[in-house]
N, C-alpha and C positions, 0 to 999 in steps of 0.2 A: 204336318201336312195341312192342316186345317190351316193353319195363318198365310201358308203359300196358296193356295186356291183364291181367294179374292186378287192377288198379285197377278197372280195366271191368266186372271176373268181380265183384269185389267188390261196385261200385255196383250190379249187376243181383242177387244176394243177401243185400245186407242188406235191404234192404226187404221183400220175401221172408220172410226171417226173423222178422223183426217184426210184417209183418203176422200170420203162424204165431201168434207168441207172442200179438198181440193178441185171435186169434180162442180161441184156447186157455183164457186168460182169459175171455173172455167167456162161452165153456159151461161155467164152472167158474160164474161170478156164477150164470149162468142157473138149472144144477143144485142150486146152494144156497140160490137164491129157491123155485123148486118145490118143496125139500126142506124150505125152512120151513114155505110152506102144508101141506104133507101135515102135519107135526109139528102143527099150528095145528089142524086136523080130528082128530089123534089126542086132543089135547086137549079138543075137542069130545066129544067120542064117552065121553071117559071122564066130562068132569062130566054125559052123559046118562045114563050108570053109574052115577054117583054119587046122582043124583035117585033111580034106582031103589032104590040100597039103600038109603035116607033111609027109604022105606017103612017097612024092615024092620030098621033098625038104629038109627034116628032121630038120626044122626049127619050134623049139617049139614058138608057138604064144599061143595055147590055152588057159594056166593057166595066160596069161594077161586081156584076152578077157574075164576071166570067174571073175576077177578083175574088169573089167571094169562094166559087167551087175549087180555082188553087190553095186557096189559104183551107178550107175541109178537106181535099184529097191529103193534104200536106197534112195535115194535122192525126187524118182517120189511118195513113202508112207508118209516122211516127208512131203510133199506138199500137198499130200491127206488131212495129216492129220490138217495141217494148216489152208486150204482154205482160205488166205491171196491170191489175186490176186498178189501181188509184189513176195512171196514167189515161189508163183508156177509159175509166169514167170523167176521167178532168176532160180529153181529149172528146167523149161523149156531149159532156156539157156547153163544150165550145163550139161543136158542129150544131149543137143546138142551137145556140142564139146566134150563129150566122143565118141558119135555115130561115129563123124567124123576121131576123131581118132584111133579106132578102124578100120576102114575102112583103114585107112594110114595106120598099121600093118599092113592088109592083102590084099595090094592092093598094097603096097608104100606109098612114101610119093610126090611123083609125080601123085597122081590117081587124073583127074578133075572128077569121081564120087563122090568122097571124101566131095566134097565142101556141 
């Protein structure tokens, strides 16, 4: 009995564990879906900046910008739809440096908000 009891402890914590890890992962997906849409609205927000300065600078940014949020919506549903942690952190990464470069069109390419 004594040799079976550490076996037992075992079987009663690895799953345990794993469940741990599975759930851990999944507020890590979850974080990084929600972190896209916001990224996806900041993008927003700035080609609605952009329209405005068009007024005044007559420099078409928009129809880039409005490029740039299909190419993240696309990217942030592909990941949705995968729910592969690696997918939706690559798919993370990628909404990221659109976000940022979006920002560089309507900011510069000199903005340290950019980063």
């Amino acid at each position: 009995m004594k040799l079976l009891t550490p076996l037992i402890v075992f079987c009663l914590i690895a799953p345990a564990s794993s469940m741990a890890q599975e759930l851990e992962e999944s507020r890590i997906i979850t974080a990084q879906m929600n972190d896209m849409q916001r990224m996806i609205h900041e993008i927003a927000e700035l080609q609605d900046q952009a329209d405005v300065e068009y007024e005044h600078d007559g420099v078409e940014r928009v129809g880039q910008l409005g490029k740039i949020i299909v190419e993240a919506e696309i990217l942030r549903e592909s990941a949705e739809l995968s729910e592969s942690g690696d997918e939706v952190n690559e798919a993370w990464l990628e909404v990221s440096n659109l976000r940022t470069m979006a920002c560089k069109i309507v900011k510069g390419e000199q903005a340290t908000e950019c980063k």
